[in-house]
Short mmCIF file of the C-alpha atoms (twelve columns), coordinates in Angstrom:
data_MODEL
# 
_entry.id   MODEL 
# 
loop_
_atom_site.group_PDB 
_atom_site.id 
_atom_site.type_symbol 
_atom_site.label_atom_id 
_atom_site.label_alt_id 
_atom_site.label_comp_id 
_atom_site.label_asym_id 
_atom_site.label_seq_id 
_atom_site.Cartn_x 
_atom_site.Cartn_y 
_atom_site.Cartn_z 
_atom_site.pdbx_PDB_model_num 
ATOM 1   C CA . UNK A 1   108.874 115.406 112.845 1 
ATOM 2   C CA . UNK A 2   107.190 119.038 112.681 1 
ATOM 3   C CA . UNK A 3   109.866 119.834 110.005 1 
ATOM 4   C CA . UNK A 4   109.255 116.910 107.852 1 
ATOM 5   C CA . UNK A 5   105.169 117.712 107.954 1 
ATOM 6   C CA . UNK A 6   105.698 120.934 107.074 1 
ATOM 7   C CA . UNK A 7   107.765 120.269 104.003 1 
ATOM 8   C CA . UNK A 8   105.376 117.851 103.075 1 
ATOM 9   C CA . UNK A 9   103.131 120.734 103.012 1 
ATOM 10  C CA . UNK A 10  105.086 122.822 101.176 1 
ATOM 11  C CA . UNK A 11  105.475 119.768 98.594  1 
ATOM 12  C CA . UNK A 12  102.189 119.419 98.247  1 
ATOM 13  C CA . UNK A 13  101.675 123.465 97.683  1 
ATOM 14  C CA . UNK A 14  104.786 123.612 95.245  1 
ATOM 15  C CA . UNK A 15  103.191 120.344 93.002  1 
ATOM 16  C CA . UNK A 16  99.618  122.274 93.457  1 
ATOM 17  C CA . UNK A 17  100.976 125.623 92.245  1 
ATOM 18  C CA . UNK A 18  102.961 123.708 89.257  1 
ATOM 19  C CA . UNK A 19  99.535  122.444 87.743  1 
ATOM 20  C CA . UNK A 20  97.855  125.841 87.460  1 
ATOM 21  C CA . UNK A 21  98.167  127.702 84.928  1 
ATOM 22  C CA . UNK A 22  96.443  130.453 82.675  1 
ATOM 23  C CA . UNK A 23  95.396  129.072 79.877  1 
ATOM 24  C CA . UNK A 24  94.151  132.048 78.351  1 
ATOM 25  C CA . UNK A 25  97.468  134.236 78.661  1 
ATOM 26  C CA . UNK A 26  100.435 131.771 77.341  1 
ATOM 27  C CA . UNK A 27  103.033 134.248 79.034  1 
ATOM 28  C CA . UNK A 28  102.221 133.347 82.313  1 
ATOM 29  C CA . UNK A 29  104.041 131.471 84.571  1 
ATOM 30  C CA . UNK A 30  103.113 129.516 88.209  1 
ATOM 31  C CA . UNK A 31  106.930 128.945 89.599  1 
ATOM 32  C CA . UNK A 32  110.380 130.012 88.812  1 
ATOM 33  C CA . UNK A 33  110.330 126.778 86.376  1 
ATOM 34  C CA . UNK A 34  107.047 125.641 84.622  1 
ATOM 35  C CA . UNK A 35  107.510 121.869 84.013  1 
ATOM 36  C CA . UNK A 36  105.733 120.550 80.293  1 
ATOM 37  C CA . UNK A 37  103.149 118.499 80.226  1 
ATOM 38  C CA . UNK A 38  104.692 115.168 79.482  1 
ATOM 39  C CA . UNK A 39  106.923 115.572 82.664  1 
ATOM 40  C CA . UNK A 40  105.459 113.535 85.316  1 
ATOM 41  C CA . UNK A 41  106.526 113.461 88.778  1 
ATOM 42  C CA . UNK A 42  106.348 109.847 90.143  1 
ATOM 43  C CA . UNK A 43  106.415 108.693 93.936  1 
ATOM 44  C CA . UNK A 44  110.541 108.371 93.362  1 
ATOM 45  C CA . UNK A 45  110.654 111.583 92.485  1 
ATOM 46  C CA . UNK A 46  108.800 113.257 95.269  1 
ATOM 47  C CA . UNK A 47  110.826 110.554 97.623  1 
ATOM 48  C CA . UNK A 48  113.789 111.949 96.100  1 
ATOM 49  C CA . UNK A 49  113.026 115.865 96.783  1 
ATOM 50  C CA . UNK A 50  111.475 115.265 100.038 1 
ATOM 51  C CA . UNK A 51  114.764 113.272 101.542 1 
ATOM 52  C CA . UNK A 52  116.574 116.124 99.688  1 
ATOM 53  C CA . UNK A 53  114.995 118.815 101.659 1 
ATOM 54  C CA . UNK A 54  114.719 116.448 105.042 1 
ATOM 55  C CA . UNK A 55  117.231 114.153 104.263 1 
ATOM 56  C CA . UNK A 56  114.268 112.201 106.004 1 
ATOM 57  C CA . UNK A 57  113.842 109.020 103.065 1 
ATOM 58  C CA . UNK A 58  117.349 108.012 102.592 1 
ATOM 59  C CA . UNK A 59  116.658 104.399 104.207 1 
ATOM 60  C CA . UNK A 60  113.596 104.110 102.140 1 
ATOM 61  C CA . UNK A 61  115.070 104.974 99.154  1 
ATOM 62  C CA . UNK A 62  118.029 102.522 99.770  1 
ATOM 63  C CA . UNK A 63  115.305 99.963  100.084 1 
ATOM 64  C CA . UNK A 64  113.647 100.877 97.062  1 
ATOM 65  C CA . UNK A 65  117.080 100.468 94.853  1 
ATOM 66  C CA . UNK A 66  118.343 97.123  96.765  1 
ATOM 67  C CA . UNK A 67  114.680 95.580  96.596  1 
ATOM 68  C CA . UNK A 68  114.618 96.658  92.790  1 
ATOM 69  C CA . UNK A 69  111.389 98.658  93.369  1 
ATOM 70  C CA . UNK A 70  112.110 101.907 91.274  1 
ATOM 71  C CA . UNK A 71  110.758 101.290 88.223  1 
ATOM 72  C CA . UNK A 72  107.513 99.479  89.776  1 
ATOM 73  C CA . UNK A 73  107.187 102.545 91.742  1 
ATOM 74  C CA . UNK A 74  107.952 105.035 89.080  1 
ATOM 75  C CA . UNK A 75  105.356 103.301 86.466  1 
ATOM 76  C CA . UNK A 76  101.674 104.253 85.168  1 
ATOM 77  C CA . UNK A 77  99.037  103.102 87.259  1 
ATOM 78  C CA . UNK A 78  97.861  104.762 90.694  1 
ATOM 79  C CA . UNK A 79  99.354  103.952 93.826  1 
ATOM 80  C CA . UNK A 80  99.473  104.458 97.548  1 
ATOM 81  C CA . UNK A 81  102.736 104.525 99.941  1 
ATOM 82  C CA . UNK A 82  102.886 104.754 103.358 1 
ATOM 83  C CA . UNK A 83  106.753 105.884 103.492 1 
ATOM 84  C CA . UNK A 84  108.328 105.199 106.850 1 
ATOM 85  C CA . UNK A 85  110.747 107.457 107.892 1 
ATOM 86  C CA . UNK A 86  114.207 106.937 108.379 1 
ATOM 87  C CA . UNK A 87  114.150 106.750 112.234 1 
ATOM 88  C CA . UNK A 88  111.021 104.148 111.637 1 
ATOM 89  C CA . UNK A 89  113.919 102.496 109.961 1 
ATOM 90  C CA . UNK A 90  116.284 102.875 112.906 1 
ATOM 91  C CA . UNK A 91  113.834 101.380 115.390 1 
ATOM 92  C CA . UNK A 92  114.363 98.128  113.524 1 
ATOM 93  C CA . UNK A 93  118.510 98.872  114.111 1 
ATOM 94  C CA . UNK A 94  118.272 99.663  109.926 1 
ATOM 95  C CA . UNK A 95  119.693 102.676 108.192 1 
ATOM 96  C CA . UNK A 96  120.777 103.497 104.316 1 
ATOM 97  C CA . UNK A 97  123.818 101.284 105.009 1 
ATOM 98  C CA . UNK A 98  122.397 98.488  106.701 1 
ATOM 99  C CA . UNK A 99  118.794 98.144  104.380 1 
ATOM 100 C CA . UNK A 100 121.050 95.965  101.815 1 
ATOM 101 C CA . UNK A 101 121.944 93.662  104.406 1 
ATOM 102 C CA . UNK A 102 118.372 92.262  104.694 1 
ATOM 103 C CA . UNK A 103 117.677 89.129  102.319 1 
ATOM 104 C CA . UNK A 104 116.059 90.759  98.938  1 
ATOM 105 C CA . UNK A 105 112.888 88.733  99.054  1 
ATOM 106 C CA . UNK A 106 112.439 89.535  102.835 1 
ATOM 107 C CA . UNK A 107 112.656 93.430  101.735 1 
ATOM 108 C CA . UNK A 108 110.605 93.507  98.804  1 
ATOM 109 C CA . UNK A 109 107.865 91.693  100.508 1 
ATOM 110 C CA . UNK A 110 108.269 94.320  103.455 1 
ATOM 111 C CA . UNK A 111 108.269 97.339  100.891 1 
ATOM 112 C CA . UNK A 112 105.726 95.451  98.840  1 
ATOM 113 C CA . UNK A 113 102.988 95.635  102.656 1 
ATOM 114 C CA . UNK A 114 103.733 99.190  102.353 1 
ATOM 115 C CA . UNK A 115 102.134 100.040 98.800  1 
ATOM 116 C CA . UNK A 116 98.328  99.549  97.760  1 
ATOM 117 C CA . UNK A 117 96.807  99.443  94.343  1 
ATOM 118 C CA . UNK A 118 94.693  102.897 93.747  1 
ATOM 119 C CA . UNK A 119 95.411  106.556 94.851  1 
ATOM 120 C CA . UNK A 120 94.392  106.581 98.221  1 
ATOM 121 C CA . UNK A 121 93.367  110.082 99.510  1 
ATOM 122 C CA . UNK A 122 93.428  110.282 104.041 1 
ATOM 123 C CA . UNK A 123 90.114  110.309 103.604 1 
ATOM 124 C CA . UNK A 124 89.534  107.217 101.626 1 
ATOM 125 C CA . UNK A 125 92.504  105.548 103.759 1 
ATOM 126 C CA . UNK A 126 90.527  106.604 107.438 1 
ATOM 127 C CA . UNK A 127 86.846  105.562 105.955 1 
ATOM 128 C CA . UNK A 128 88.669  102.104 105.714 1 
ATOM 129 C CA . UNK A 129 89.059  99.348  108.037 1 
ATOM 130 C CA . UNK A 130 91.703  97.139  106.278 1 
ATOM 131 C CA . UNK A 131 93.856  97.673  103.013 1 
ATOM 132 C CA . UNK A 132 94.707  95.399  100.917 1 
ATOM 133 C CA . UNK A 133 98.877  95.689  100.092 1 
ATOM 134 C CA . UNK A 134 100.773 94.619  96.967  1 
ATOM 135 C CA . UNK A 135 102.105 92.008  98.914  1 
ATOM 136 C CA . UNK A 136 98.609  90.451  99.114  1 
ATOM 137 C CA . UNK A 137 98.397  91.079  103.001 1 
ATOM 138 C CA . UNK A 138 96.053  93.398  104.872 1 
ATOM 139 C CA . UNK A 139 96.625  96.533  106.518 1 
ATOM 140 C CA . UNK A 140 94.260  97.187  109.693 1 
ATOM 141 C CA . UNK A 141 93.346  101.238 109.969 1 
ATOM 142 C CA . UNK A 142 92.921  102.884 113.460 1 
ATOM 143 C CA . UNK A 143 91.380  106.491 115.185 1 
ATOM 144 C CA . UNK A 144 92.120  107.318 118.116 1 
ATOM 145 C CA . UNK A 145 93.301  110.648 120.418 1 
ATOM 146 C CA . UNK A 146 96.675  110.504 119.112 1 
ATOM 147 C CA . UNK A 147 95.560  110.617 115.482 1 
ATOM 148 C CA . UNK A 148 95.304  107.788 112.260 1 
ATOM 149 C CA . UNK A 149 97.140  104.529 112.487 1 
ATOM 150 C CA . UNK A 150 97.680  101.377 109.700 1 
ATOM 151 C CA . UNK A 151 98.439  98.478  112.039 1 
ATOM 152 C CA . UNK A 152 100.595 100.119 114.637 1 
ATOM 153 C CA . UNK A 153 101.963 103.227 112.495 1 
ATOM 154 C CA . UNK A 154 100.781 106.452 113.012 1 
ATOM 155 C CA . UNK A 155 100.143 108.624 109.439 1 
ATOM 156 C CA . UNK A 156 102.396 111.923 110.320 1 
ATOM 157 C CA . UNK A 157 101.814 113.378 107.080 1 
ATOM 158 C CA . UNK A 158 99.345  112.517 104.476 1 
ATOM 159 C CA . UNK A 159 98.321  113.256 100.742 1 
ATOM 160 C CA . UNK A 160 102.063 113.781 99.374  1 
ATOM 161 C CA . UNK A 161 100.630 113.746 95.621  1 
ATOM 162 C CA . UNK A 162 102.544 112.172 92.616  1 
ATOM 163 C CA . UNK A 163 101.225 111.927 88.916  1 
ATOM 164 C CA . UNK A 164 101.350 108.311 89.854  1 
ATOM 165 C CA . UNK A 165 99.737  108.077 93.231  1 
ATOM 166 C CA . UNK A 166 100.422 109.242 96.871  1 
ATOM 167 C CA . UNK A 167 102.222 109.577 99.679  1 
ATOM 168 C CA . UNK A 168 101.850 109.178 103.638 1 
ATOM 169 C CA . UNK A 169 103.952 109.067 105.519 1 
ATOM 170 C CA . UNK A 170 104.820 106.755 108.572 1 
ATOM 171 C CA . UNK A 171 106.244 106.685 111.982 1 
ATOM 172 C CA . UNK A 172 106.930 102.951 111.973 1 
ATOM 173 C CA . UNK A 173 107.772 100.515 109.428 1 
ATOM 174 C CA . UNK A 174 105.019 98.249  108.862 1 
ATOM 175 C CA . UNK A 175 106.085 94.069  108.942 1 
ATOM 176 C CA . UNK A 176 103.903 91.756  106.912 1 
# 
């Protein structure tokens, strides 16, 4: 769990580091790469390098492709995600293999209670007290000692950014 934190972190500090630049001197360059403008780098692609790195998304992902949910999460528009891991997966007996196995409707509407409508900041996300999902459900949001909950999740890593929204990510998968 510590490792997949701290390459959120280092996500987050490799997308932050990516943006600057020096206007004023058009020689320099932030990263090894410098990415053009009109590249954007949508919540499938930062699912894609984190579970490269961590190899901790690949039941998400595999629910993303057999729910059909790429391009709706790859489009304009802001969104949240609260992306359980895969060993939230595997308390529900579910891994990359298994995901496809689960009636299409019944997994989109369970990826669909995982995604709200706006970029979503921990901040904004622990000032609330329910969320409203894309699957037209509510979220409930909890504090406690052991940190920031939606329903019975606890948020292990938060603010993953994407051009096209963010990330948290989850310890449990949520059910509608």
């Amino acid at each position: 769990m510590k490792k997949l934190m701290i390459t959120a972190l280092v996500l987050v500090a490799a997308f932050a580091l990516a943006g600057c630049s020096d206007d004023n001197n058009p020689t320099a360059v932030t990263g090894a790469e410098k990415a053009r403008p009109s590249e954007r780098t949508t919540i499938v692609d930062v699912a894609l390098a984190v579970n490269a790195e961590t190899g901790e998304f690949s039941t998400l992902i595999a629910a993303v492709v057999a729910a059909d949910l790429v391009d709706a999460l790859s489009a304009r528009g802001q969104l949240t995600v609260f992306a359980p891991t895969d060993a939230a997966f595997a308390k529900l007996g579910l891994d990359a293999d298994s995901i496809g196995s689960l009636d299409k409707d019944t997994l989109t509407g369970i990826l669909l209670y995982h995604v709200a409508k706006g970029r979503r900041l921990a901040e904004d996300v622990v000032s609330s007290d329910r969320i409203r999902m894309l699957n037209g459900g509510f979220t409930a949001i909890s504090l406690n000692d052991e940190g920031a909950f939606i329903n019975d999740a606890l948020i292990v890593a938060t603010d993953v950014p994407a051009d096209n929204g963010v990330i948290h990510v989850i310890d449990t998968v949520l059910l509608p």
